[in-house]
PDB file as gemmi writes it, atoms N, CA and C in Angstrom:
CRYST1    1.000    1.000    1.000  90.00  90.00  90.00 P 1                      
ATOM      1  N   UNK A   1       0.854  -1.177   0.000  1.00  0.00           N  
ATOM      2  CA  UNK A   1       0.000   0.000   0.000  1.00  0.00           C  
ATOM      3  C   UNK A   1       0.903   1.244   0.000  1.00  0.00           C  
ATOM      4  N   UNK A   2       0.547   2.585  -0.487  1.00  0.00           N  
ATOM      5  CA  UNK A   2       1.411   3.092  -0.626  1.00  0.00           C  
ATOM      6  C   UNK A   2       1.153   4.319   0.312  1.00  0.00           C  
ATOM      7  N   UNK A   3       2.367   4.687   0.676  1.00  0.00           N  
ATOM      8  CA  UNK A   3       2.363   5.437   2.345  1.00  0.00           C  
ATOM      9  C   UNK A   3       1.486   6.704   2.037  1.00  0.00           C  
ATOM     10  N   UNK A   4       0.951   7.022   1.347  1.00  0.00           N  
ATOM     11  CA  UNK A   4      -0.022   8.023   1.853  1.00  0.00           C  
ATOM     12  C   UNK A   4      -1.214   7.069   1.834  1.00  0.00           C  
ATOM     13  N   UNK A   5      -1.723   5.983   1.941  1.00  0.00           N  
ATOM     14  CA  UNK A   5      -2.657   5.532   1.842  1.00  0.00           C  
ATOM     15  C   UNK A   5      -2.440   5.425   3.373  1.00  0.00           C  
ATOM     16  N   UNK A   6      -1.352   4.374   3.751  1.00  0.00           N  
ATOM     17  CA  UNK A   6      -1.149   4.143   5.127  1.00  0.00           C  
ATOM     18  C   UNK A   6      -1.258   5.481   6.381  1.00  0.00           C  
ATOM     19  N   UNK A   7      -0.684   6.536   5.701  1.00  0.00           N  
ATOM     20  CA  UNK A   7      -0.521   7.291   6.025  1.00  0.00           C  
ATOM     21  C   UNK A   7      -2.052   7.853   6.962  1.00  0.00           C  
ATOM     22  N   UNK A   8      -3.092   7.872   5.836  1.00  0.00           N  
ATOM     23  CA  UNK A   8      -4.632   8.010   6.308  1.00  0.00           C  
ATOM     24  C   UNK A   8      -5.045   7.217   7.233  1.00  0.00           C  
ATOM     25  N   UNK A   9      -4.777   6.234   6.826  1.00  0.00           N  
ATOM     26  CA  UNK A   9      -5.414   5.083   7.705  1.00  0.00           C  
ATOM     27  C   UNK A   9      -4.976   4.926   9.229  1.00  0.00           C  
ATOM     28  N   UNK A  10      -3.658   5.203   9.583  1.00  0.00           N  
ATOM     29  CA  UNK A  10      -2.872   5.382  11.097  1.00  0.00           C  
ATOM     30  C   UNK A  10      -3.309   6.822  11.378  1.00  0.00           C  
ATOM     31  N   UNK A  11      -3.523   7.822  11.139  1.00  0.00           N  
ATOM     32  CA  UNK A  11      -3.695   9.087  11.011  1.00  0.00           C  
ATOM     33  C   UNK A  11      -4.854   9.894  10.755  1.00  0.00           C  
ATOM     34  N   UNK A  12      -6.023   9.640  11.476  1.00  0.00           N  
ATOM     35  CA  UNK A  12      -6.926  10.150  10.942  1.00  0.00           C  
ATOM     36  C   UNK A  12      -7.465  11.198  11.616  1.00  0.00           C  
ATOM     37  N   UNK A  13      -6.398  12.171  12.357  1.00  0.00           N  
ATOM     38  CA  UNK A  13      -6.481  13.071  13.175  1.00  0.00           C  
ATOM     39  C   UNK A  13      -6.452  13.931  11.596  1.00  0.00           C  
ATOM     40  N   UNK A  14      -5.646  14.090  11.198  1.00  0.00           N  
ATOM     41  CA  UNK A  14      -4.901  14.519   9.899  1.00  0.00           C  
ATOM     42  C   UNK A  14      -6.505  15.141   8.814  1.00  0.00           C  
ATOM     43  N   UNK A  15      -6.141  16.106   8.226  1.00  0.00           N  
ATOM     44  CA  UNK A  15      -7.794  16.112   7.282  1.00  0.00           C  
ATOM     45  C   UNK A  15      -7.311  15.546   5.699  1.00  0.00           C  
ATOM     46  N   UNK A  16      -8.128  14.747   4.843  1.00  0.00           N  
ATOM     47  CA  UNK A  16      -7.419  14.689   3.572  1.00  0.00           C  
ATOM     48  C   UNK A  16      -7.083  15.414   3.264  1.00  0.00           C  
ATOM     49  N   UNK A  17      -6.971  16.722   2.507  1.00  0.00           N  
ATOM     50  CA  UNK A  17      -6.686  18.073   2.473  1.00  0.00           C  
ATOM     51  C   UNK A  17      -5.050  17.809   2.672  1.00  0.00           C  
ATOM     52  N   UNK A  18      -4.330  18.073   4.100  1.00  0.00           N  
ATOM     53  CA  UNK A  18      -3.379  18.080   4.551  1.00  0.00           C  
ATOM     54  C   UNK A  18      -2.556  17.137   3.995  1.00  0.00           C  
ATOM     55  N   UNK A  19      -3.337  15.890   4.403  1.00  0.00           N  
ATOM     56  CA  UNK A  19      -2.677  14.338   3.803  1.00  0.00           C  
ATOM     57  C   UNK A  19      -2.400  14.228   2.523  1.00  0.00           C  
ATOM     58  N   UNK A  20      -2.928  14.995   1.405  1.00  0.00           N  
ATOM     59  CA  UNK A  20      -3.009  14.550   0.153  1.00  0.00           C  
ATOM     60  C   UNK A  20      -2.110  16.053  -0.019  1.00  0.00           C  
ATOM     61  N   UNK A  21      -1.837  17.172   0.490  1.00  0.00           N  
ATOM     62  CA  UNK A  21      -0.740  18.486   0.353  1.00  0.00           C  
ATOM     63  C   UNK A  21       0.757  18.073   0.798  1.00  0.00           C  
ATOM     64  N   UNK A  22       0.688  17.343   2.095  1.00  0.00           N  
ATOM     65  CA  UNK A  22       2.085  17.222   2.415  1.00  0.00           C  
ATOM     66  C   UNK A  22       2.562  15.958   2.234  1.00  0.00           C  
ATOM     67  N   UNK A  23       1.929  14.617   2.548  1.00  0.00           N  
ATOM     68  CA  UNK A  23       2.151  13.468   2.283  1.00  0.00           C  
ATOM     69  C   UNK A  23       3.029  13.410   1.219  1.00  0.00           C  
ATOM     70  N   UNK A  24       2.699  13.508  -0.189  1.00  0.00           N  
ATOM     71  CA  UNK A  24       3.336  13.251  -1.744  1.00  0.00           C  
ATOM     72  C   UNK A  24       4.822  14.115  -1.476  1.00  0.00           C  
ATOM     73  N   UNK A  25       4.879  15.718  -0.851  1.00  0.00           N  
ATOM     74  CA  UNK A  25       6.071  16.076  -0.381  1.00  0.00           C  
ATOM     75  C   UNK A  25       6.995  15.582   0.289  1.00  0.00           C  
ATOM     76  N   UNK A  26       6.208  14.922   1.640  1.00  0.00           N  
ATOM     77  CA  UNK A  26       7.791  14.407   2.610  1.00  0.00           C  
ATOM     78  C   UNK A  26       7.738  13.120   2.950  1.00  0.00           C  
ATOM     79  N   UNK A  27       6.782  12.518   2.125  1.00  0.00           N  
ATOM     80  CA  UNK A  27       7.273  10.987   1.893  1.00  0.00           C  
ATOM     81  C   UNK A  27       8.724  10.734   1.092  1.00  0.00           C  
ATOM     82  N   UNK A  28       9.118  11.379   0.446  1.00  0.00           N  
ATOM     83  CA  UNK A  28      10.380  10.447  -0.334  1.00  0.00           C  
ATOM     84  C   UNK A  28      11.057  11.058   0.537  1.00  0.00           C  
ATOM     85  N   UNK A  29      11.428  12.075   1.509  1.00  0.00           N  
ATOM     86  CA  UNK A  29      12.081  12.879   2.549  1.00  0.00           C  
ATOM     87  C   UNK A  29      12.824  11.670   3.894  1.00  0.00           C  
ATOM     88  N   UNK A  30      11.744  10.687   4.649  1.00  0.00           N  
ATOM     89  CA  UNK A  30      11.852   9.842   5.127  1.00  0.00           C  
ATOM     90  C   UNK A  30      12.883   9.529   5.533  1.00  0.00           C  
ATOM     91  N   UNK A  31      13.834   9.082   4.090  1.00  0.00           N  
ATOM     92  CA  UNK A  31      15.308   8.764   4.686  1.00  0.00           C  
ATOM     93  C   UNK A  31      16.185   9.782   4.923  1.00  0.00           C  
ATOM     94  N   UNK A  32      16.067  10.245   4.298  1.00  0.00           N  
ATOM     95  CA  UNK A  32      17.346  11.730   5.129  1.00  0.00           C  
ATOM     96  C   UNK A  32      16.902  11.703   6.615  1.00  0.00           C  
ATOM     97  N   UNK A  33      15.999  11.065   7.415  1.00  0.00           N  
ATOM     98  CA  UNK A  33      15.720  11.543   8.488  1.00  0.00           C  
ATOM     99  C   UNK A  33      16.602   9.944   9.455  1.00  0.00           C  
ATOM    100  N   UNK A  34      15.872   8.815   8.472  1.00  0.00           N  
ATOM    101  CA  UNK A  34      15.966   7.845   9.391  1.00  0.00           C  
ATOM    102  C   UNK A  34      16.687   6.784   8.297  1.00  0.00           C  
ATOM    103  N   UNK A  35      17.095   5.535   8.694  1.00  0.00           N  
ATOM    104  CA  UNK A  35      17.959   4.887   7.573  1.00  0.00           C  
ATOM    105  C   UNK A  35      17.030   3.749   7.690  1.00  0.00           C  
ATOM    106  N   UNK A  36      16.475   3.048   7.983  1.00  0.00           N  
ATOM    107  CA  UNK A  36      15.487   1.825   8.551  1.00  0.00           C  
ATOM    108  C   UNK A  36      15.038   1.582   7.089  1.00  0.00           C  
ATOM    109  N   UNK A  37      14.297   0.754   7.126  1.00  0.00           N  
ATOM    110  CA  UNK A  37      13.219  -0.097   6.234  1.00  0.00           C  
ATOM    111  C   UNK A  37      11.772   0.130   6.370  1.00  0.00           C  
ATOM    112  N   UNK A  38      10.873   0.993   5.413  1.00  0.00           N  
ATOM    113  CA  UNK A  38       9.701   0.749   5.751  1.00  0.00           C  
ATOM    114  C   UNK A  38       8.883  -0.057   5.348  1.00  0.00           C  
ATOM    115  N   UNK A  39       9.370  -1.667   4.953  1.00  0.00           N  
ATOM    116  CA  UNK A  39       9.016  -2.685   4.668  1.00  0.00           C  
ATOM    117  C   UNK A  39       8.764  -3.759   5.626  1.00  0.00           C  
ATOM    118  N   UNK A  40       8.869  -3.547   6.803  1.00  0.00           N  
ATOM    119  CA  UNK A  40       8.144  -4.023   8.267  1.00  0.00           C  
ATOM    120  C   UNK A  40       7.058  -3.771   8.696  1.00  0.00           C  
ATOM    121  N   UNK A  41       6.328  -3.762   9.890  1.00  0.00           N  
ATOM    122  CA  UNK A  41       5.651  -3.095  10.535  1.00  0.00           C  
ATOM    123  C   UNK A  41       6.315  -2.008  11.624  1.00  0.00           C  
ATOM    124  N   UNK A  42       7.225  -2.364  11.973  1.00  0.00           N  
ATOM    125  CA  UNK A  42       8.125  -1.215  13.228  1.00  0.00           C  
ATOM    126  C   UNK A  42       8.524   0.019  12.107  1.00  0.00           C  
ATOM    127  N   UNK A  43       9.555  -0.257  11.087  1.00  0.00           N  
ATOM    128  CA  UNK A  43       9.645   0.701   9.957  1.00  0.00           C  
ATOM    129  C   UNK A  43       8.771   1.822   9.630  1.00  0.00           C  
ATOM    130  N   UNK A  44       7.293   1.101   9.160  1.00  0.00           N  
ATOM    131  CA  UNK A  44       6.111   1.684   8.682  1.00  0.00           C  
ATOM    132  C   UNK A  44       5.968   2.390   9.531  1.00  0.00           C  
ATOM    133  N   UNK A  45       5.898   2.085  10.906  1.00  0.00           N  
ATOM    134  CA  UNK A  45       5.163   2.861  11.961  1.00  0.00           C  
ATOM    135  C   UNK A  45       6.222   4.059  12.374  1.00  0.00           C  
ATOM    136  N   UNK A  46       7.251   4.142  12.637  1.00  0.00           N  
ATOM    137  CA  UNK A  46       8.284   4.707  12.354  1.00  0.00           C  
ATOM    138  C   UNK A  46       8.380   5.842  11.397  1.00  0.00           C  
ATOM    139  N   UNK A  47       8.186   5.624  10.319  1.00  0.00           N  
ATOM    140  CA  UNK A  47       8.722   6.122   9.065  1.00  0.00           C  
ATOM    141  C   UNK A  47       6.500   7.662   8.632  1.00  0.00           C  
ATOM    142  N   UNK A  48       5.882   6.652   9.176  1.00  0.00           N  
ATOM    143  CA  UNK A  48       4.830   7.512   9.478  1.00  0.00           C  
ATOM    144  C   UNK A  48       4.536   8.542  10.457  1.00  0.00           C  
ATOM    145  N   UNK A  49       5.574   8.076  12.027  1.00  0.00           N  
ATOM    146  CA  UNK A  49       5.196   8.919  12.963  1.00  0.00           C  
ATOM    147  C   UNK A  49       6.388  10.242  12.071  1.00  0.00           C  
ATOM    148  N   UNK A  50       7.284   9.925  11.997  1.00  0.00           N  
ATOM    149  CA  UNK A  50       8.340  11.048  11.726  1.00  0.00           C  
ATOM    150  C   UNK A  50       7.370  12.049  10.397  1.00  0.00           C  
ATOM    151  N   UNK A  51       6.877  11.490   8.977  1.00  0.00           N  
ATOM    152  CA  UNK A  51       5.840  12.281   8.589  1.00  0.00           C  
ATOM    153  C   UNK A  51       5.133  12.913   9.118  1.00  0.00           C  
ATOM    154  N   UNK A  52       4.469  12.429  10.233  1.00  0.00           N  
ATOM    155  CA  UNK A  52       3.192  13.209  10.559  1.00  0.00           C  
ATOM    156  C   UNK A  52       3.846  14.336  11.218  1.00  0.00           C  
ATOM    157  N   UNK A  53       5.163  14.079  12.105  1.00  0.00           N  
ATOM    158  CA  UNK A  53       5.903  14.842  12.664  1.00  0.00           C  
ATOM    159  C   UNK A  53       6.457  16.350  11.828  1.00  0.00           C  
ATOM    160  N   UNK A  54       6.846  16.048  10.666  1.00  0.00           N  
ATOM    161  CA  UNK A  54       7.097  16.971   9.763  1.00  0.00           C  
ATOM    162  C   UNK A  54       6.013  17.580   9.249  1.00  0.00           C  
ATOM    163  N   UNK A  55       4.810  17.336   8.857  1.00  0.00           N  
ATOM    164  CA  UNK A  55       3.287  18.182   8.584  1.00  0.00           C  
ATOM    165  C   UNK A  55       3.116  18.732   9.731  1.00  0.00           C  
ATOM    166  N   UNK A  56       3.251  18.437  11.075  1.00  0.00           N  
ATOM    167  CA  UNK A  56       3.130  19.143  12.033  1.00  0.00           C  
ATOM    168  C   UNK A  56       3.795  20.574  11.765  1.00  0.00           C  
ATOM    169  N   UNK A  57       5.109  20.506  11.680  1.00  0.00           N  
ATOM    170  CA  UNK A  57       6.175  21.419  11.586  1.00  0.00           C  
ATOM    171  C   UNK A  57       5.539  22.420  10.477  1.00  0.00           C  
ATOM    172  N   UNK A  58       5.770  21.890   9.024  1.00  0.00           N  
ATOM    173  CA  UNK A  58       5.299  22.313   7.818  1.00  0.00           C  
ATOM    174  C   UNK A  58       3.787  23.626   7.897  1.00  0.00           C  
ATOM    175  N   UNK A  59       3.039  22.767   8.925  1.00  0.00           N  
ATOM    176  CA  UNK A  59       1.234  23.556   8.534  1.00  0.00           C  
ATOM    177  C   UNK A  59       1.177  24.473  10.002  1.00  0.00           C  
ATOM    178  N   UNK A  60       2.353  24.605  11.485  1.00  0.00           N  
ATOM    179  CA  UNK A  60       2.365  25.172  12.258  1.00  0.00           C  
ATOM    180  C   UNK A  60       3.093  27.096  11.916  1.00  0.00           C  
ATOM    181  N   UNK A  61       1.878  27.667  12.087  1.00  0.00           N  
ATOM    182  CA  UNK A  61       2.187  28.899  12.005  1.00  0.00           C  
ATOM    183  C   UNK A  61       3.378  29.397  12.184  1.00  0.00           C  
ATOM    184  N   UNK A  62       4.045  30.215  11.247  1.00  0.00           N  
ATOM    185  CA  UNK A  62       5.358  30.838  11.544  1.00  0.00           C  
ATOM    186  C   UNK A  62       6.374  30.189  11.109  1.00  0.00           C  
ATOM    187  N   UNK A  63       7.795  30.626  11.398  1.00  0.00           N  
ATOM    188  CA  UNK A  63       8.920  30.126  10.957  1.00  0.00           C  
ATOM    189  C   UNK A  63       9.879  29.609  11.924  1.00  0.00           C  
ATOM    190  N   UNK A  64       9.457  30.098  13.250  1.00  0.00           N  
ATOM    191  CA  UNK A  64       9.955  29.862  15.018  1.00  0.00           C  
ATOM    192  C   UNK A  64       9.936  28.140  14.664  1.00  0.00           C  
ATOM    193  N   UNK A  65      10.639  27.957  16.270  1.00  0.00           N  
ATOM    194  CA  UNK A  65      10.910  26.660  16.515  1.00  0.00           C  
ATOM    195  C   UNK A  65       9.704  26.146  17.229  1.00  0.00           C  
ATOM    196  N   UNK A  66       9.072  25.095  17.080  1.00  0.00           N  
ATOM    197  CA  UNK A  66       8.068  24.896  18.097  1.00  0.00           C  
ATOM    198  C   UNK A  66       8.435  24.946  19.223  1.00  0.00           C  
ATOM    199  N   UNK A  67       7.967  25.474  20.526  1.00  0.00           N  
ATOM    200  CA  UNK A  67       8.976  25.744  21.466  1.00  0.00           C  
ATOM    201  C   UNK A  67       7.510  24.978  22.550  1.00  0.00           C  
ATOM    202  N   UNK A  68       8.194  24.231  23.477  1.00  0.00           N  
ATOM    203  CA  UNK A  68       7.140  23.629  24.718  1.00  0.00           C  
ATOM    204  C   UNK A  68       7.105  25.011  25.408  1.00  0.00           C  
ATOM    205  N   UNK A  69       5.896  24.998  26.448  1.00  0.00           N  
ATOM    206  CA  UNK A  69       5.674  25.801  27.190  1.00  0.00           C  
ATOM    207  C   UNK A  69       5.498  25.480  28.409  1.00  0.00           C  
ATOM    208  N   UNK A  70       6.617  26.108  29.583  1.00  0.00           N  
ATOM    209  CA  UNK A  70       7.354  25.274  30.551  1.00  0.00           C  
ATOM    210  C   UNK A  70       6.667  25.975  31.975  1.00  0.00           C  
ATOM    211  N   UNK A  71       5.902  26.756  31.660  1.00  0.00           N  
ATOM    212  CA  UNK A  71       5.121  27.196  32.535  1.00  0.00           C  
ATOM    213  C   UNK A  71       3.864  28.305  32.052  1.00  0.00           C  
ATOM    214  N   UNK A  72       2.964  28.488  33.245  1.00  0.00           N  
ATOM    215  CA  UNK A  72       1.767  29.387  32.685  1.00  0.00           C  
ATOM    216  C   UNK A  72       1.233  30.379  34.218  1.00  0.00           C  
ATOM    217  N   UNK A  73       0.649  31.150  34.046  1.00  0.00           N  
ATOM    218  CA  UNK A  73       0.170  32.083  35.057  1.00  0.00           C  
ATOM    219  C   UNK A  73      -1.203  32.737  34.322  1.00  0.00           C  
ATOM    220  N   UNK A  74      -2.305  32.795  35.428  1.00  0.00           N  
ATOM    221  CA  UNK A  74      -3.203  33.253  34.697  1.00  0.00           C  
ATOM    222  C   UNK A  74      -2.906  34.732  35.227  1.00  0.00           C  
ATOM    223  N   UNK A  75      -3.185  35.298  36.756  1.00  0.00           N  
ATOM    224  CA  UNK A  75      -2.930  36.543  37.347  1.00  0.00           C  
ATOM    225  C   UNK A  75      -1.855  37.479  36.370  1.00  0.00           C  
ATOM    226  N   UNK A  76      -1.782  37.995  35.893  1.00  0.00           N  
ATOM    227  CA  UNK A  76      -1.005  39.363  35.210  1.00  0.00           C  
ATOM    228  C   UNK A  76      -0.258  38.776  33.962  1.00  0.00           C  
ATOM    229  N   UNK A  77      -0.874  37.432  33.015  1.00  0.00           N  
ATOM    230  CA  UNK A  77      -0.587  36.828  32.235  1.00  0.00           C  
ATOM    231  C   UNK A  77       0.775  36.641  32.089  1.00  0.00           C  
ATOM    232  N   UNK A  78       1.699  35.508  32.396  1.00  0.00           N  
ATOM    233  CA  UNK A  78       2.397  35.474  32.101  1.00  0.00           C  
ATOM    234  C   UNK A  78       2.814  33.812  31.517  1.00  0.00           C  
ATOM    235  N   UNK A  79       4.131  33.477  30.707  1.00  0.00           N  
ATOM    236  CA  UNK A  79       4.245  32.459  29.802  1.00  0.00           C  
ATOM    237  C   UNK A  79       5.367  32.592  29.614  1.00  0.00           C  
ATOM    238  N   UNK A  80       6.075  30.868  30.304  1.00  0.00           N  
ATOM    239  CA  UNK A  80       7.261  30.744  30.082  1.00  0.00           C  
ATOM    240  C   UNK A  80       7.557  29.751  28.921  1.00  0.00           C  
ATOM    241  N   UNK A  81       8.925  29.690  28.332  1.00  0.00           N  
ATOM    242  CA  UNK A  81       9.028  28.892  26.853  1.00  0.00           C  
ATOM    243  C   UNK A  81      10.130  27.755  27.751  1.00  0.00           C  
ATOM    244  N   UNK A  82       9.895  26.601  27.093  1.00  0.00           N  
ATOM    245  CA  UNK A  82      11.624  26.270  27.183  1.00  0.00           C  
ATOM    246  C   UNK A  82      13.011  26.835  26.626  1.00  0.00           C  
ATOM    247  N   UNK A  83      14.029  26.880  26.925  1.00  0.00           N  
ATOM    248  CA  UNK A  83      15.285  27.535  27.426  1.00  0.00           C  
ATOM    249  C   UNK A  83      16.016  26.848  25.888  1.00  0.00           C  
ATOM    250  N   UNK A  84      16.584  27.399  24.944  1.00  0.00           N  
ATOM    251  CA  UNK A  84      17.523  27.281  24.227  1.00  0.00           C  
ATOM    252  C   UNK A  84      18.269  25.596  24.634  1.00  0.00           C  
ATOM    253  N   UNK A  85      18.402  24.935  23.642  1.00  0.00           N  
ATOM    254  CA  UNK A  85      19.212  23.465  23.480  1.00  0.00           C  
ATOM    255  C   UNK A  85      20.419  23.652  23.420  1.00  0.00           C  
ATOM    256  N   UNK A  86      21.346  22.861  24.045  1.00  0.00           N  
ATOM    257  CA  UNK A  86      22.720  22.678  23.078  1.00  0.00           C  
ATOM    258  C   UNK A  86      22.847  21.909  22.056  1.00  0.00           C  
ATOM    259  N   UNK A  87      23.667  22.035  20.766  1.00  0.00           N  
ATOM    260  CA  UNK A  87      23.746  22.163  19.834  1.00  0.00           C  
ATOM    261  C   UNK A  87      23.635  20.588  19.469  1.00  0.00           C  
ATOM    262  N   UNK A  88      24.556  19.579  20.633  1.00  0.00           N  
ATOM    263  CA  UNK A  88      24.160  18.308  20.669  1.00  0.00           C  
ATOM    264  C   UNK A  88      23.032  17.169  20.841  1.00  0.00           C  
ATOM    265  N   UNK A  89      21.793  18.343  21.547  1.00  0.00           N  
ATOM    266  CA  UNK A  89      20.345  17.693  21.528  1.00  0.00           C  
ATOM    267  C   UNK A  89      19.388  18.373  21.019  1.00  0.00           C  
ATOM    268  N   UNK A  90      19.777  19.175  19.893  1.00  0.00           N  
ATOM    269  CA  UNK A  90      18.948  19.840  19.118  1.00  0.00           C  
ATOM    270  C   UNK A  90      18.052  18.930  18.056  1.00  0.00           C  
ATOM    271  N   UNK A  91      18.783  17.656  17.760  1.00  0.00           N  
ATOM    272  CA  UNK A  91      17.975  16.809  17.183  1.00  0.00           C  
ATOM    273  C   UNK A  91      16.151  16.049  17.508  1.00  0.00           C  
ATOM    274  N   UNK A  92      17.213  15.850  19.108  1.00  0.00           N  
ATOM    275  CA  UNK A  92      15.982  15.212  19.996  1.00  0.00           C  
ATOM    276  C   UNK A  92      15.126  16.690  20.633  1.00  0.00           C  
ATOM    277  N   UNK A  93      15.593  17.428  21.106  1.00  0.00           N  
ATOM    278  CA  UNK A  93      14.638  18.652  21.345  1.00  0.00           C  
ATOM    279  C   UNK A  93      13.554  18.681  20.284  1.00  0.00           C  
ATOM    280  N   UNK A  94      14.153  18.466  18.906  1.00  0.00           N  
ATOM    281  CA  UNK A  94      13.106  19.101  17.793  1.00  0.00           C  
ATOM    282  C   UNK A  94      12.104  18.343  17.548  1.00  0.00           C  
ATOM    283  N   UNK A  95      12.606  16.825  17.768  1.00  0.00           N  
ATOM    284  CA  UNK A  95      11.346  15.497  17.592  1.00  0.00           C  
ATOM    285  C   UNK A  95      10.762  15.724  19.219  1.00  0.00           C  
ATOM    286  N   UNK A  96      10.905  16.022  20.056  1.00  0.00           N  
ATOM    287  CA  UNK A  96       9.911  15.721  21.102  1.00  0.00           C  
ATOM    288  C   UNK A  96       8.737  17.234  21.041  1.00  0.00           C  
ATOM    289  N   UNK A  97       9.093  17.776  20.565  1.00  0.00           N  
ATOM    290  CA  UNK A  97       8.383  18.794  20.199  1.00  0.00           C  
ATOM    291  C   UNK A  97       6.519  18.525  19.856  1.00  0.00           C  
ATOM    292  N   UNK A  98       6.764  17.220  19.100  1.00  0.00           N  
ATOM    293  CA  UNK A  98       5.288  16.841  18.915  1.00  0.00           C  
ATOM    294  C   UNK A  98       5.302  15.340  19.468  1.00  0.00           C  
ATOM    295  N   UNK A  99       3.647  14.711  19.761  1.00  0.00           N  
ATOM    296  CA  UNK A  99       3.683  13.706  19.926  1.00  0.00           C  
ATOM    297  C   UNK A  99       4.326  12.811  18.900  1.00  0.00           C  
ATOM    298  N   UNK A 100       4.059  12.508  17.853  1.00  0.00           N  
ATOM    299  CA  UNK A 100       4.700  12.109  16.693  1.00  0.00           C  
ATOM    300  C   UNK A 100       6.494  11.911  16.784  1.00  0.00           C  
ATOM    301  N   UNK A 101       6.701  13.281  17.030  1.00  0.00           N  
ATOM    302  CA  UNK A 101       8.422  12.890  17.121  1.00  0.00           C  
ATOM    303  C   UNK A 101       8.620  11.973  18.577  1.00  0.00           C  
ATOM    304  N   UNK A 102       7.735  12.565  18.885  1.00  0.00           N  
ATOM    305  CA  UNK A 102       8.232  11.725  20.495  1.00  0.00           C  
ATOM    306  C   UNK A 102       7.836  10.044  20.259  1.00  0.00           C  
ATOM    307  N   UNK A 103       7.074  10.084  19.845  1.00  0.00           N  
ATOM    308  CA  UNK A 103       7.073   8.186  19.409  1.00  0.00           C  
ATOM    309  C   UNK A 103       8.067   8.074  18.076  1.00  0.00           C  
ATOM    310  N   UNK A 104       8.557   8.954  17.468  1.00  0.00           N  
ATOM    311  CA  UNK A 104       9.630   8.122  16.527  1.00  0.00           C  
ATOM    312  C   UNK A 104      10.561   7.990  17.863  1.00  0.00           C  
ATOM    313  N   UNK A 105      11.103   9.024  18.560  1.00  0.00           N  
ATOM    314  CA  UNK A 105      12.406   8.985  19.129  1.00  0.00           C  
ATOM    315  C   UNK A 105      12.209   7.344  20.271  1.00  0.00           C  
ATOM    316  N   UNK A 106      10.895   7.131  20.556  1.00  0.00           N  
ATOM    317  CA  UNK A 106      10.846   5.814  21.433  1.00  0.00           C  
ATOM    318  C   UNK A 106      11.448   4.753  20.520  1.00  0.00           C  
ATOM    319  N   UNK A 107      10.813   4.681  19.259  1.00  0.00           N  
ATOM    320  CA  UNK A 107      10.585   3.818  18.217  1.00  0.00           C  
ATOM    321  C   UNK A 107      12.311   3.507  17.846  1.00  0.00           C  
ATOM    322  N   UNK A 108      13.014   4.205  17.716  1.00  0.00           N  
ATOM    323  CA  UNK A 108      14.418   4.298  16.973  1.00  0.00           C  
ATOM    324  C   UNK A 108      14.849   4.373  18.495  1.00  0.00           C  
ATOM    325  N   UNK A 109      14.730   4.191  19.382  1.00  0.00           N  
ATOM    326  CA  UNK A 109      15.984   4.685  20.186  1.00  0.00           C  
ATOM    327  C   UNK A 109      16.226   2.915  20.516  1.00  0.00           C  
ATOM    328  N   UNK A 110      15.180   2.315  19.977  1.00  0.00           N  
ATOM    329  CA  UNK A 110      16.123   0.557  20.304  1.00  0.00           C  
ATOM    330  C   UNK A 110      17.240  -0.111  19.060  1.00  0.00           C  
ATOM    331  N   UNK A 111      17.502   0.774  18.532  1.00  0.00           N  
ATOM    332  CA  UNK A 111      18.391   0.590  17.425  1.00  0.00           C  
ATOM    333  C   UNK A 111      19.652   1.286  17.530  1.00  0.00           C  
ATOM    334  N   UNK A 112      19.546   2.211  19.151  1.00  0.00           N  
ATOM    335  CA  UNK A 112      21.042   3.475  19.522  1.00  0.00           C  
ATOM    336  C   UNK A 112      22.042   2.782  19.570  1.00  0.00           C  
ATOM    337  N   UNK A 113      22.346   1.715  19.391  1.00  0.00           N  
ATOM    338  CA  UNK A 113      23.694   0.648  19.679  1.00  0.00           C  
ATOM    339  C   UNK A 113      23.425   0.469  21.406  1.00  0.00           C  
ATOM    340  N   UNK A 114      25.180  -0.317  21.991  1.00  0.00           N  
ATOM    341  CA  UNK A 114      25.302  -0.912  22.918  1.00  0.00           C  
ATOM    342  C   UNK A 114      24.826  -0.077  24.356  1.00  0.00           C  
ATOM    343  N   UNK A 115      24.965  -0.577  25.048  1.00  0.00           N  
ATOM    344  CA  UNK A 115      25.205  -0.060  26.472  1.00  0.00           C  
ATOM    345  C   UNK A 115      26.248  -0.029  27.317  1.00  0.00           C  
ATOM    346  N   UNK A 116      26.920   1.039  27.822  1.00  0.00           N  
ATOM    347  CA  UNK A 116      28.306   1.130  28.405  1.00  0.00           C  
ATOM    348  C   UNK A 116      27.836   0.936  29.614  1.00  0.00           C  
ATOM    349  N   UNK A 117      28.704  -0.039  30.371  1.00  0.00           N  
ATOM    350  CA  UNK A 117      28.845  -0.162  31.937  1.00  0.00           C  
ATOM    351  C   UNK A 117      30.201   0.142  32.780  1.00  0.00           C  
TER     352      UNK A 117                                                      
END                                                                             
């Protein structure tokens, strides 16, 4: 089936509209992101959350970073952002940003290599 089909079908938060605008764009994109196989089921699922992850990015207002919001106040309105990354977890900062990245980064992080003791 071909990943914008799949794409709908795991995704139906998504409106066709969106699915059928960005899908055909950052489907062949995929691997520059991740090196895997989306000829599995872990792959597929994988290789879809990181899409949906990028339409997130793509259809979110502005050109800013999605930034979490690390606190709130209603009394004299105030709104805190999270704090600037270093340059070394700017990767993972940017996928946890949405739910989507945050289940690729679960999804791929059993493939990080060994464990040092």
């Amino acid at each position: 089936m071909p990943i914008i089909d799949d794409f709908g079908i795991r995704f139906t938060e998504f409106d066709a509209a969106t699915v059928n605008q960005y899908v055909p764009i950052l489907a062949p994109l995929w691997s520059c992101y991740w090196g895997g196989s989306y000829d599995d089921p872990c792959g597929k699922e994988i290789v879809l959350n990181l899409i949906a992850h990028l339409i997130v990015g793509e259809t979110t207002a502005g050109s800013d970073n999605i930034k979490s919001t690390q606190s709130k106040s209603v009394g004299s309105v105030s709104v805190s952002y999270s704090p600037g990354v270093a340059p070394a977890s700017e990767r993972k900062a940017w996928l946890s940003t949405t739910r989507y990245g945050s289940r690729y980064l679960l999804l791929t992080s059993r493939s990080a290599g060994g464990v040092f003791v």
